[in-house]
C-alpha positions in Angstrom: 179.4 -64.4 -124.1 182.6 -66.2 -123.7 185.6 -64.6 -123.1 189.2 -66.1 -122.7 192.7 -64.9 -123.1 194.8 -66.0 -125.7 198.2 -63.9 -125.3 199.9 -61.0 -124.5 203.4 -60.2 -126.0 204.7 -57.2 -124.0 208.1 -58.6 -122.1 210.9 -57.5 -119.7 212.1 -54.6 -119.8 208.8 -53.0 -121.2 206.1 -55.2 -119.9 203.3 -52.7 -120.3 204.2 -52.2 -123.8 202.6 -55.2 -126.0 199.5 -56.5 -127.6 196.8 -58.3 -125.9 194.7 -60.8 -127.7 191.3 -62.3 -126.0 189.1 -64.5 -127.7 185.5 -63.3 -127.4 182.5 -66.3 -128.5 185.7 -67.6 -130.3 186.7 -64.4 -132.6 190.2 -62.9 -131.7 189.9 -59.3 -130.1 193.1 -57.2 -130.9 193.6 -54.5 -127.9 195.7 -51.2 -128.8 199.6 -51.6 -128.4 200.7 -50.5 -124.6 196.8 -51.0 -123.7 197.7 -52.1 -120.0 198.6 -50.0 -116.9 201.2 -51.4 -114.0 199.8 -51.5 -110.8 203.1 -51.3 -109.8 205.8 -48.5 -109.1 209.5 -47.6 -109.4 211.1 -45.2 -106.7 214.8 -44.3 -106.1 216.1 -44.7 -102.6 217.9 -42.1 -100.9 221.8 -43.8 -102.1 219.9 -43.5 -105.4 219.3 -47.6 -106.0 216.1 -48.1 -107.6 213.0 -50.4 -105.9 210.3 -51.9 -107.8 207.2 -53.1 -106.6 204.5 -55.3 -108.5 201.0 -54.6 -108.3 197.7 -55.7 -110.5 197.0 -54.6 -114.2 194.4 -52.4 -115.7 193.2 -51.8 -118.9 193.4 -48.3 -120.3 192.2 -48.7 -123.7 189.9 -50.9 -125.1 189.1 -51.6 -128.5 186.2 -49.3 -129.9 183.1 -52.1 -130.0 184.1 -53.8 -127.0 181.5 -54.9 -124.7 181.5 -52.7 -121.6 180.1 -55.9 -119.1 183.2 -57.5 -120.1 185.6 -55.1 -119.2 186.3 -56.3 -115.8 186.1 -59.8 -116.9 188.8 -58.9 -119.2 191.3 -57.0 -116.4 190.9 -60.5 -114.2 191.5 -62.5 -117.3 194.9 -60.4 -117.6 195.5 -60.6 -114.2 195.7 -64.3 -114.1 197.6 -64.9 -117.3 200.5 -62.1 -117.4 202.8 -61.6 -115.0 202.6 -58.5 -112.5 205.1 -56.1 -112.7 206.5 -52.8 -113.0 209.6 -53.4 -114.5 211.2 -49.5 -114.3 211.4 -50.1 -118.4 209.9 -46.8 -119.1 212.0 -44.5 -116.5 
């Protein structure tokens, strides 16, 4: 089965809130809105100023039918085509 990204639109300041499509053997695959996870994290320092940090993105939900092999294939595939991030969008 081939499997490839085609987009994502989530965007600063929400970047875990968007739609994924992946192509799978050349059909468009149409994930749940807000389907990825931040690796990352937001904290407040103790003068109250907020630091970010970046980490890797997981896949939460996927959509009902999907093959489970291609799950992982599908978290690297985001991982190399949207940019990490935790942008503090939802705090």
């Amino acid at each position: 089965m081939g499997l490839s990204f085609v987009s994502y639109s989530g965007e600063y300041p929400n970047l875990c809130s968007g739609i994924l499509i992946l192509s799978l053997d050349g059909k468009r695959v149409v994930f749940p809105d807000n389907c990825l996870y931040s690796g990352g994290y937001v904290t407040f320092n103790e003068d109250g100023s907020e630091e970010v940090g970046e980490g890797p993105w997981s896949i939460a939900t996927f959509p009902e039918g999907f093959p489970s092999e291609l799950e992982t294939e599908a978290e690297r595939l985001v991982n190399e085509n949207v940019v990490y991030g935790c942008c503090g969008g939802c705090i």
